[in-house]
C-alpha positions as CSV (number, residue, x, y, z in Angstrom):
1,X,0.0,0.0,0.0
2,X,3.3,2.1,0.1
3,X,5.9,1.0,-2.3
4,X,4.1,-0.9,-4.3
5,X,2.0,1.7,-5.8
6,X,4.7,4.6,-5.4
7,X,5.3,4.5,-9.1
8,X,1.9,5.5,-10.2
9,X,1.7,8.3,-8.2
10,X,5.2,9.9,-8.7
11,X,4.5,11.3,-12.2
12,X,0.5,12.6,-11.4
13,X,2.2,14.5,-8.0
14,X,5.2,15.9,-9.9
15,X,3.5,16.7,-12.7
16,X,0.3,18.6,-11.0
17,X,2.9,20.5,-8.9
18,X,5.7,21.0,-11.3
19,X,8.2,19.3,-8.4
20,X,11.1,17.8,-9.2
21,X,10.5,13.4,-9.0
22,X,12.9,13.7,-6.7
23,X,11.3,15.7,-4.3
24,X,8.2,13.3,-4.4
25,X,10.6,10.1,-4.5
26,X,11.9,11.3,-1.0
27,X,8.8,10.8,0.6
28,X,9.8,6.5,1.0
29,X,13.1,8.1,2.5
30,X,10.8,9.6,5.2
31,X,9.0,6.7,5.4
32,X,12.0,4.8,6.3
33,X,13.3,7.1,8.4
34,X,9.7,6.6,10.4
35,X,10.3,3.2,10.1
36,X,13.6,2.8,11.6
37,X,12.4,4.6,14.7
38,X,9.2,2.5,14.9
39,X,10.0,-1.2,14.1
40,X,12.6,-1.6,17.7
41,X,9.9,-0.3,19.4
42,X,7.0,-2.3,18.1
43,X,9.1,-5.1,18.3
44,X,9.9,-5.3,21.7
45,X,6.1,-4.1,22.4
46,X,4.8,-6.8,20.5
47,X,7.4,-9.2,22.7
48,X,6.0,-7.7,26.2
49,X,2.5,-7.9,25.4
50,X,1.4,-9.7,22.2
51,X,0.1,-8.9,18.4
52,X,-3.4,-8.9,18.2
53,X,-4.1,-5.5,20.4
54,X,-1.4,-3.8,18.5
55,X,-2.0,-4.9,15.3
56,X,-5.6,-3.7,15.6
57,X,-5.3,-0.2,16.8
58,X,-2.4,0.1,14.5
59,X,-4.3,-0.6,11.3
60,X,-6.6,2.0,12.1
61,X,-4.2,4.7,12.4
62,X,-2.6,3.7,9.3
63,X,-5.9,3.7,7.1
64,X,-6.2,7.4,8.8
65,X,-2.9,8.5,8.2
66,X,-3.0,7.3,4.3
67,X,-6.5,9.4,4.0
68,X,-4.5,12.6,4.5
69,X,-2.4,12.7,1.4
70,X,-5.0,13.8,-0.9
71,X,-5.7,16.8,1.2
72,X,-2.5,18.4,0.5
73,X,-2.5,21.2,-1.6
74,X,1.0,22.6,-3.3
75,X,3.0,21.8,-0.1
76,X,5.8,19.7,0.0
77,X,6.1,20.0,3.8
78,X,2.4,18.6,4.1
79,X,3.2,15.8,1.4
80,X,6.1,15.0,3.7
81,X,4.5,15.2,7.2
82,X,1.7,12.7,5.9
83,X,4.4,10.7,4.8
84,X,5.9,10.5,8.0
85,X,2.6,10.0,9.7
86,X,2.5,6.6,7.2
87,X,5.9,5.2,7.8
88,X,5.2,5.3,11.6
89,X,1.4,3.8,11.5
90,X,2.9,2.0,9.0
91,X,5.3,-0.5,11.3
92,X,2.1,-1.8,13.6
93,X,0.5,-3.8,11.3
94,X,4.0,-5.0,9.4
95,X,5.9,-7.9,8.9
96,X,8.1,-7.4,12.4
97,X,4.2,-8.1,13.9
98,X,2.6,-11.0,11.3
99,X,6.4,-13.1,11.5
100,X,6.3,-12.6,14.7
101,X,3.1,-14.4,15.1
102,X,3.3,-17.0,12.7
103,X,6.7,-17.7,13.6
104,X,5.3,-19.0,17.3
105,X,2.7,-21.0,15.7
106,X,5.1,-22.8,13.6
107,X,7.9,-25.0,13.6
108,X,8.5,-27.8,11.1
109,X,6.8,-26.2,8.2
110,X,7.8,-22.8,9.3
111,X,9.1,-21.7,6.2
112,X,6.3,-22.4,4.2
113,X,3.6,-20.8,6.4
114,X,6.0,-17.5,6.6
115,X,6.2,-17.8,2.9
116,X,2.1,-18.0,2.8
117,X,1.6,-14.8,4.9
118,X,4.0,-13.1,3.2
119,X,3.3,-14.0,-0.3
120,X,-0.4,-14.8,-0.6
121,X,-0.9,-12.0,1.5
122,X,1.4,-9.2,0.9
123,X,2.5,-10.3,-2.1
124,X,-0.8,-11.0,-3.7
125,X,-2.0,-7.2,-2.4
126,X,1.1,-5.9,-4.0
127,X,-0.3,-7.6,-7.4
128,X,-4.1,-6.2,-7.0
129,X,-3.5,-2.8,-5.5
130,X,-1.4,-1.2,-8.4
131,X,-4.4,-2.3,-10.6
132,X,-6.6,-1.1,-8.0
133,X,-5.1,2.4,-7.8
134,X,-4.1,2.6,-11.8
135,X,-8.0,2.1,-12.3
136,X,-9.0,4.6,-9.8
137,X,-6.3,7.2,-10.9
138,X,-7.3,6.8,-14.1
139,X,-10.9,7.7,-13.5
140,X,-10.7,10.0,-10.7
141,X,-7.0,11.2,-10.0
142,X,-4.3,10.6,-8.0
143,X,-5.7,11.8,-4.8
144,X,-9.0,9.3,-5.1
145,X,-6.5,6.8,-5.5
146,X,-5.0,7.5,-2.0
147,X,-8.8,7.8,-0.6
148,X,-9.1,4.4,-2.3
149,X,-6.3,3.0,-0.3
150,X,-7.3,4.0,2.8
151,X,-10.6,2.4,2.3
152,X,-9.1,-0.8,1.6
153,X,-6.6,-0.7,4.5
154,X,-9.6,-0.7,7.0
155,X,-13.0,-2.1,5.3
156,X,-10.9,-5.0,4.3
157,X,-7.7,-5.2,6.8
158,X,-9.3,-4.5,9.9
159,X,-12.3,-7.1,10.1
160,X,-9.9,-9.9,8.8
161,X,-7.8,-9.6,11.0
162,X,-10.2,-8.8,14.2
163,X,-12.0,-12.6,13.3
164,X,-9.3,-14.3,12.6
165,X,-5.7,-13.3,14.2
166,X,-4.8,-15.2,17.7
167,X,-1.3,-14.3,19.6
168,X,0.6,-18.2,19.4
169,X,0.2,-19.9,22.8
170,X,2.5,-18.3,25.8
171,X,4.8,-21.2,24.8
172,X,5.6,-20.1,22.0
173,X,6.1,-16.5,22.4
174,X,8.5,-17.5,25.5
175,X,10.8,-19.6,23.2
176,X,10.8,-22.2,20.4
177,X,9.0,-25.5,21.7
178,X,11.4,-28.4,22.6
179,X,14.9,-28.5,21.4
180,X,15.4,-25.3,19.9
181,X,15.0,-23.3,23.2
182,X,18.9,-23.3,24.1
183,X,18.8,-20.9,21.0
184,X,17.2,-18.2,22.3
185,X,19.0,-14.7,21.7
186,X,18.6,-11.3,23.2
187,X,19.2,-8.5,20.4
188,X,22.7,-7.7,22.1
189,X,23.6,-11.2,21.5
190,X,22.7,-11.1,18.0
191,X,24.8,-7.9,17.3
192,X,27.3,-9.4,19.1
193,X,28.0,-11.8,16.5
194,X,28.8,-11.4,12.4
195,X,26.2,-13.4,11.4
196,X,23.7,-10.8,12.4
197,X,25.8,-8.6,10.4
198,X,25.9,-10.7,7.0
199,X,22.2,-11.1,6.9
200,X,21.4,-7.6,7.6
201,X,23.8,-7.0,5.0
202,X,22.7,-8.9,2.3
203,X,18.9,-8.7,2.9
204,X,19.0,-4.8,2.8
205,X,21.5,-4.7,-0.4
206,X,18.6,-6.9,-2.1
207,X,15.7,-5.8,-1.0
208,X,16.7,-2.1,-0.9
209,X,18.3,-2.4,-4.5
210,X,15.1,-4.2,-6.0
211,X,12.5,-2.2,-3.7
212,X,14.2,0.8,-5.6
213,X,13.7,-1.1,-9.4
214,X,10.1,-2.0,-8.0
215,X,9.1,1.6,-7.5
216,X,10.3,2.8,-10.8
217,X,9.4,-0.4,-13.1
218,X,6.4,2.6,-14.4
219,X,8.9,5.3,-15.1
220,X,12.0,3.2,-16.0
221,X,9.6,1.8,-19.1
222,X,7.4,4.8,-19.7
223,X,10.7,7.1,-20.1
224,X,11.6,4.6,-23.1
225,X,8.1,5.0,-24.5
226,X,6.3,2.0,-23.2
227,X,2.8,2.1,-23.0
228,X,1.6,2.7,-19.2
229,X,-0.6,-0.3,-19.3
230,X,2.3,-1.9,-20.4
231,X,4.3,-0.7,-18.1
232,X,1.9,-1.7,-15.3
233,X,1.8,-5.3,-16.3
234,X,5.0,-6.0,-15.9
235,X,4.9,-4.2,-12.4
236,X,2.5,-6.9,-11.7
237,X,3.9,-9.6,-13.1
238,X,7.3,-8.8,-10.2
239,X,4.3,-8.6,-7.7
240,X,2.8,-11.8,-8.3
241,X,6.4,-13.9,-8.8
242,X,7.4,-12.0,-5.7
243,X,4.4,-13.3,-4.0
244,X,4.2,-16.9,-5.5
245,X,7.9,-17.4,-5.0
246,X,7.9,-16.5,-0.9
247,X,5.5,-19.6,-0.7
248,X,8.2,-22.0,-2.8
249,X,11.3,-20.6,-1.1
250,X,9.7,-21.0,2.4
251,X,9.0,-24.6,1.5
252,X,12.5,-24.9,-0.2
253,X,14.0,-23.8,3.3
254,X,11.7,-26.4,5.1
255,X,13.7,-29.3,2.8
256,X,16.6,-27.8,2.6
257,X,17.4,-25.2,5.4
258,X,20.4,-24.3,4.3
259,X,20.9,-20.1,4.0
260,X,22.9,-20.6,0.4
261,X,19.6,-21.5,-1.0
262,X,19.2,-18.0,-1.7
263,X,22.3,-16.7,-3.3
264,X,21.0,-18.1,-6.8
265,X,17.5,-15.8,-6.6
266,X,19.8,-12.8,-6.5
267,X,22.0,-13.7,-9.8
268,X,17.5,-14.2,-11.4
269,X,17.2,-10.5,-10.4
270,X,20.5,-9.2,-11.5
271,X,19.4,-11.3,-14.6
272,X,15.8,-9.5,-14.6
273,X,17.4,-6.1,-14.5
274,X,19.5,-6.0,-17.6
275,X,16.9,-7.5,-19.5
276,X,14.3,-4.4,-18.0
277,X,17.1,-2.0,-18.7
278,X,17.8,-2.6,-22.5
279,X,15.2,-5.0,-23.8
280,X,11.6,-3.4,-25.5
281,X,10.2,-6.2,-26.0
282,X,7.4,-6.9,-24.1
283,X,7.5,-11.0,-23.8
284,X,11.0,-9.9,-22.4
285,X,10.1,-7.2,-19.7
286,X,7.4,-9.5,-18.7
287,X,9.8,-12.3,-18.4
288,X,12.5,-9.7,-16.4
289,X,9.6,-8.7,-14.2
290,X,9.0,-12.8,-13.4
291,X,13.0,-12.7,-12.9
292,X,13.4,-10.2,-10.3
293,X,10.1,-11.5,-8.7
294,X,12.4,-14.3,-7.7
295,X,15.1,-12.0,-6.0
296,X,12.5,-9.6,-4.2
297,X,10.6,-13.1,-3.2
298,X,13.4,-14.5,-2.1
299,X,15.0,-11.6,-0.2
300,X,11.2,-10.8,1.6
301,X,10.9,-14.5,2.3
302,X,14.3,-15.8,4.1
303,X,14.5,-13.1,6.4
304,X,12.1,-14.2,9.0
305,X,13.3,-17.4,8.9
306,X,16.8,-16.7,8.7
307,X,16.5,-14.6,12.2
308,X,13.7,-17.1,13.8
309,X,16.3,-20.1,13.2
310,X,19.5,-18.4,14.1
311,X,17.9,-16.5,17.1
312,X,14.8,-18.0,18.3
313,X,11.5,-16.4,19.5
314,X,11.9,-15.1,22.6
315,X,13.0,-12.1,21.5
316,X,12.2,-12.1,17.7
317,X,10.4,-9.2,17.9
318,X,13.2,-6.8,19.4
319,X,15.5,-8.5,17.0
320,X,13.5,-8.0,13.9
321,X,12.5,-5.1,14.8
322,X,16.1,-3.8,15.0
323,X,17.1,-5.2,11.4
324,X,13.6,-4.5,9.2
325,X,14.0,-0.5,10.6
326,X,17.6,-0.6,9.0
327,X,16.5,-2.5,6.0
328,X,13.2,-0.2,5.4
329,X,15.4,3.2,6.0
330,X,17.5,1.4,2.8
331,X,14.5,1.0,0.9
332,X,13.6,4.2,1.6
333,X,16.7,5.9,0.2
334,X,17.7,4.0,-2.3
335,X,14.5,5.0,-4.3
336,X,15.4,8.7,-3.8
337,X,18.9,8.0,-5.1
338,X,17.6,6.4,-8.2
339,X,15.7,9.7,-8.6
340,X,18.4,11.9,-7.6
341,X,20.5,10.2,-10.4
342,X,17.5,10.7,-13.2
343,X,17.6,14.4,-12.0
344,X,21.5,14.8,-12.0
345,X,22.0,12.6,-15.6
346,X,18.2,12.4,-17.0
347,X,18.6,8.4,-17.3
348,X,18.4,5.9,-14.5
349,X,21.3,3.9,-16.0
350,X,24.1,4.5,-13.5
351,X,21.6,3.5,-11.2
352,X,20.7,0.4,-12.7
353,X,24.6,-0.4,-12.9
354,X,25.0,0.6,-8.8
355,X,22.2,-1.7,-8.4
356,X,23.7,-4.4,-10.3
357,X,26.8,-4.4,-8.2
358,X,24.6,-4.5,-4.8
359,X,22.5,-7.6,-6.3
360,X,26.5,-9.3,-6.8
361,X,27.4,-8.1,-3.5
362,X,24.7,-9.4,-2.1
363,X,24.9,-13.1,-3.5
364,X,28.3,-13.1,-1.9
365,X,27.1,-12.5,1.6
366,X,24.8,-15.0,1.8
367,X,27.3,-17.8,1.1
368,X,29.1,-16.9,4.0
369,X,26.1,-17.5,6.0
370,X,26.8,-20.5,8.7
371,X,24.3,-23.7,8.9
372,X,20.9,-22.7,10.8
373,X,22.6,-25.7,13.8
374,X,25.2,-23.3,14.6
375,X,24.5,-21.5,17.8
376,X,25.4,-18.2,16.6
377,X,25.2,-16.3,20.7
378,X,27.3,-18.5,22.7
């Protein structure tokens, strides 16, 4: 409801306003900035006291604090201040709080029930709402497409999840059941250690380099003369693979939980990029969208596994909290550097080749990572 549909609004706000894109593009920065503030402390709230509370007030505020972009009126400094006011509702109902609870209901098929909520949830919203907004933008403007969200967040989010979600049994939330409770790690253990370090690492150079080709996918294309339709579909295309591919690679860690499982997904993205960056045929932007669907999946999908493994429960929230505020301040700025670059050089190209290294970089990391059997605080 944030990054996903960041590219169709960029043009309609800069345009109607004569800003520069990048001084709409540095909204997500705010947003990050929010959300590194935020996360640590819902995080460890969500470890004192449970989900389901805090996931319900905090859905509320963020349907309320996505209402009040359309009421801003030639001022960057409102534009920003709602902005801010999304990145902090934004961290309540998140995936520091959803992991968090799935995690403690799950053990042996962990992976693949993170990969469910995260794909078939998130994922499959990330597919519908850029349809969902382009259709209301195109009818009624940019701002009803913001109304339109807002709507969403709470006529669908909030009864869903007021019938359905149940905190994991006190068990759970205290430690993984049985064997795996000598694991447990405090967040100062984990940042004690490097492999806390190599996974924050690699997850934010992925996600924050393909979060950053995600929100731009519309303009990249439509800069090169690419229908917007077009352009769209191959936005959607990422956003399903990204969602259908957090499923397989959740049940690929179940079989095989071995952290180098992941390295491959980001060579498919690097893959995916080059072929968005010079191809104009559509068969192959659609088939570089499917591509770097794999890397964002995979990036989105390990992450709560790799830190539920490594660390345990009892303090997952504090611990993810700590490393998905870092990751989302990176996906924050790395979109308003790709802007910054199209404003500097008028091409995204020496963005696209930063990002390329960072996807490399990131592969790398990853195959340092230990097996999930090593006790990684002692």
């Amino acid at each position: 409801m944030v990054y996903t549909v960041f590219g169709l609004f960029l043009l309609p706000i800069a345009s109607e306003f004569h800003w520069p894109r990048s001084s709409v593009s540095i909204v997500l920065l705010i947003v990050a900035v929010a959300g590194a503030i935020g996360f640590p402390i819902v995080g460890r709230t969500i470890d004192r006291h449970g989900a389901r509370a805090v996931i319900l007030s905090g859905i509320v505020a963020f349907a309320a604090a996505v209402s009040l972009v359309p009421l801003i009126d030639g001022s960057r400094l409102e534009l920003y201040a709602a902005y801010a006011l999304i990145g902090i509702t934004g961290t309540i109902p998140s995936s520091v709080t959803f992991t968090k609870v799935i995690a403690g209901w799950f053990d042996r098929h962990r992976g693949l029930a993170l990969g469910i909520v995260g794909g078939l949830g998130n994922g499959v919203g990330s597919a519908i709402s850029p349809i969902y907004t382009q259709a209301l933008i195109a009818r009624h403007g940019w701002r009803a497409g913001y109304l339109g969200l807002a709507l969403a967040i709470l006529v669908v989010g909030w009864p869903v999840l007021f019938l359905l979600l149940r905190d994991p049994p006190m068990v759970a939330r205290a430690g993984e059941q049985g064997a795996g409770s000598h694991r447990d790690a405090t967040l100062a253990q984990a940042r004690a250690g490097r492999i806390f370090w190599i996974i924050l690492l690699a997850i934010a150079l992925g996600a924050g380099c393909m979060t950053a080709v995600f929100a731009h996918v519309v303009p990249i294309l439509t800069d090169r003369g690419i229908g917007t339709q077009r352009a769209t579909l191959v936005l959607v295309v990422f956003s399903m693979v990204t969602a259908a591919w957090q499923v397989a690679v959740g049940s690929l860690l179940d079989r095989v939980p071995r952290p180098w499982v992941a390295a491959p997904f980001y060579g498919a993205a690097l893959a995916g990029l080059l072929l968005l960056a010079w191809s104009n045929s559509f068969p192959r932007l659609l088939a570089a969208g499917a591509l770097m669907g794999l890397g964002l999946g995979t990036e989105y999908g390990v992450l709560p596994y790799f830190l539920s493994r490594y660390y345990g429960l009892r303090h997952y929230g504090s611990i993810s909290g700590a490393v998905y505020g870092i990751i989302v301040l990176i996906q924050g700025v790395t979109p308003f550097l790709m802007d910054l670059v199209f404003d500097l050089t008028g091409s995204y190209r020496a963005a696209i080749g930063a990002i390329c290294v960072g996807l490399a970089c990131g592969a790398w990391l990853i195959l340092h990572l230990p097996r999930f059997d090593v006790v990684v605080h002692r």
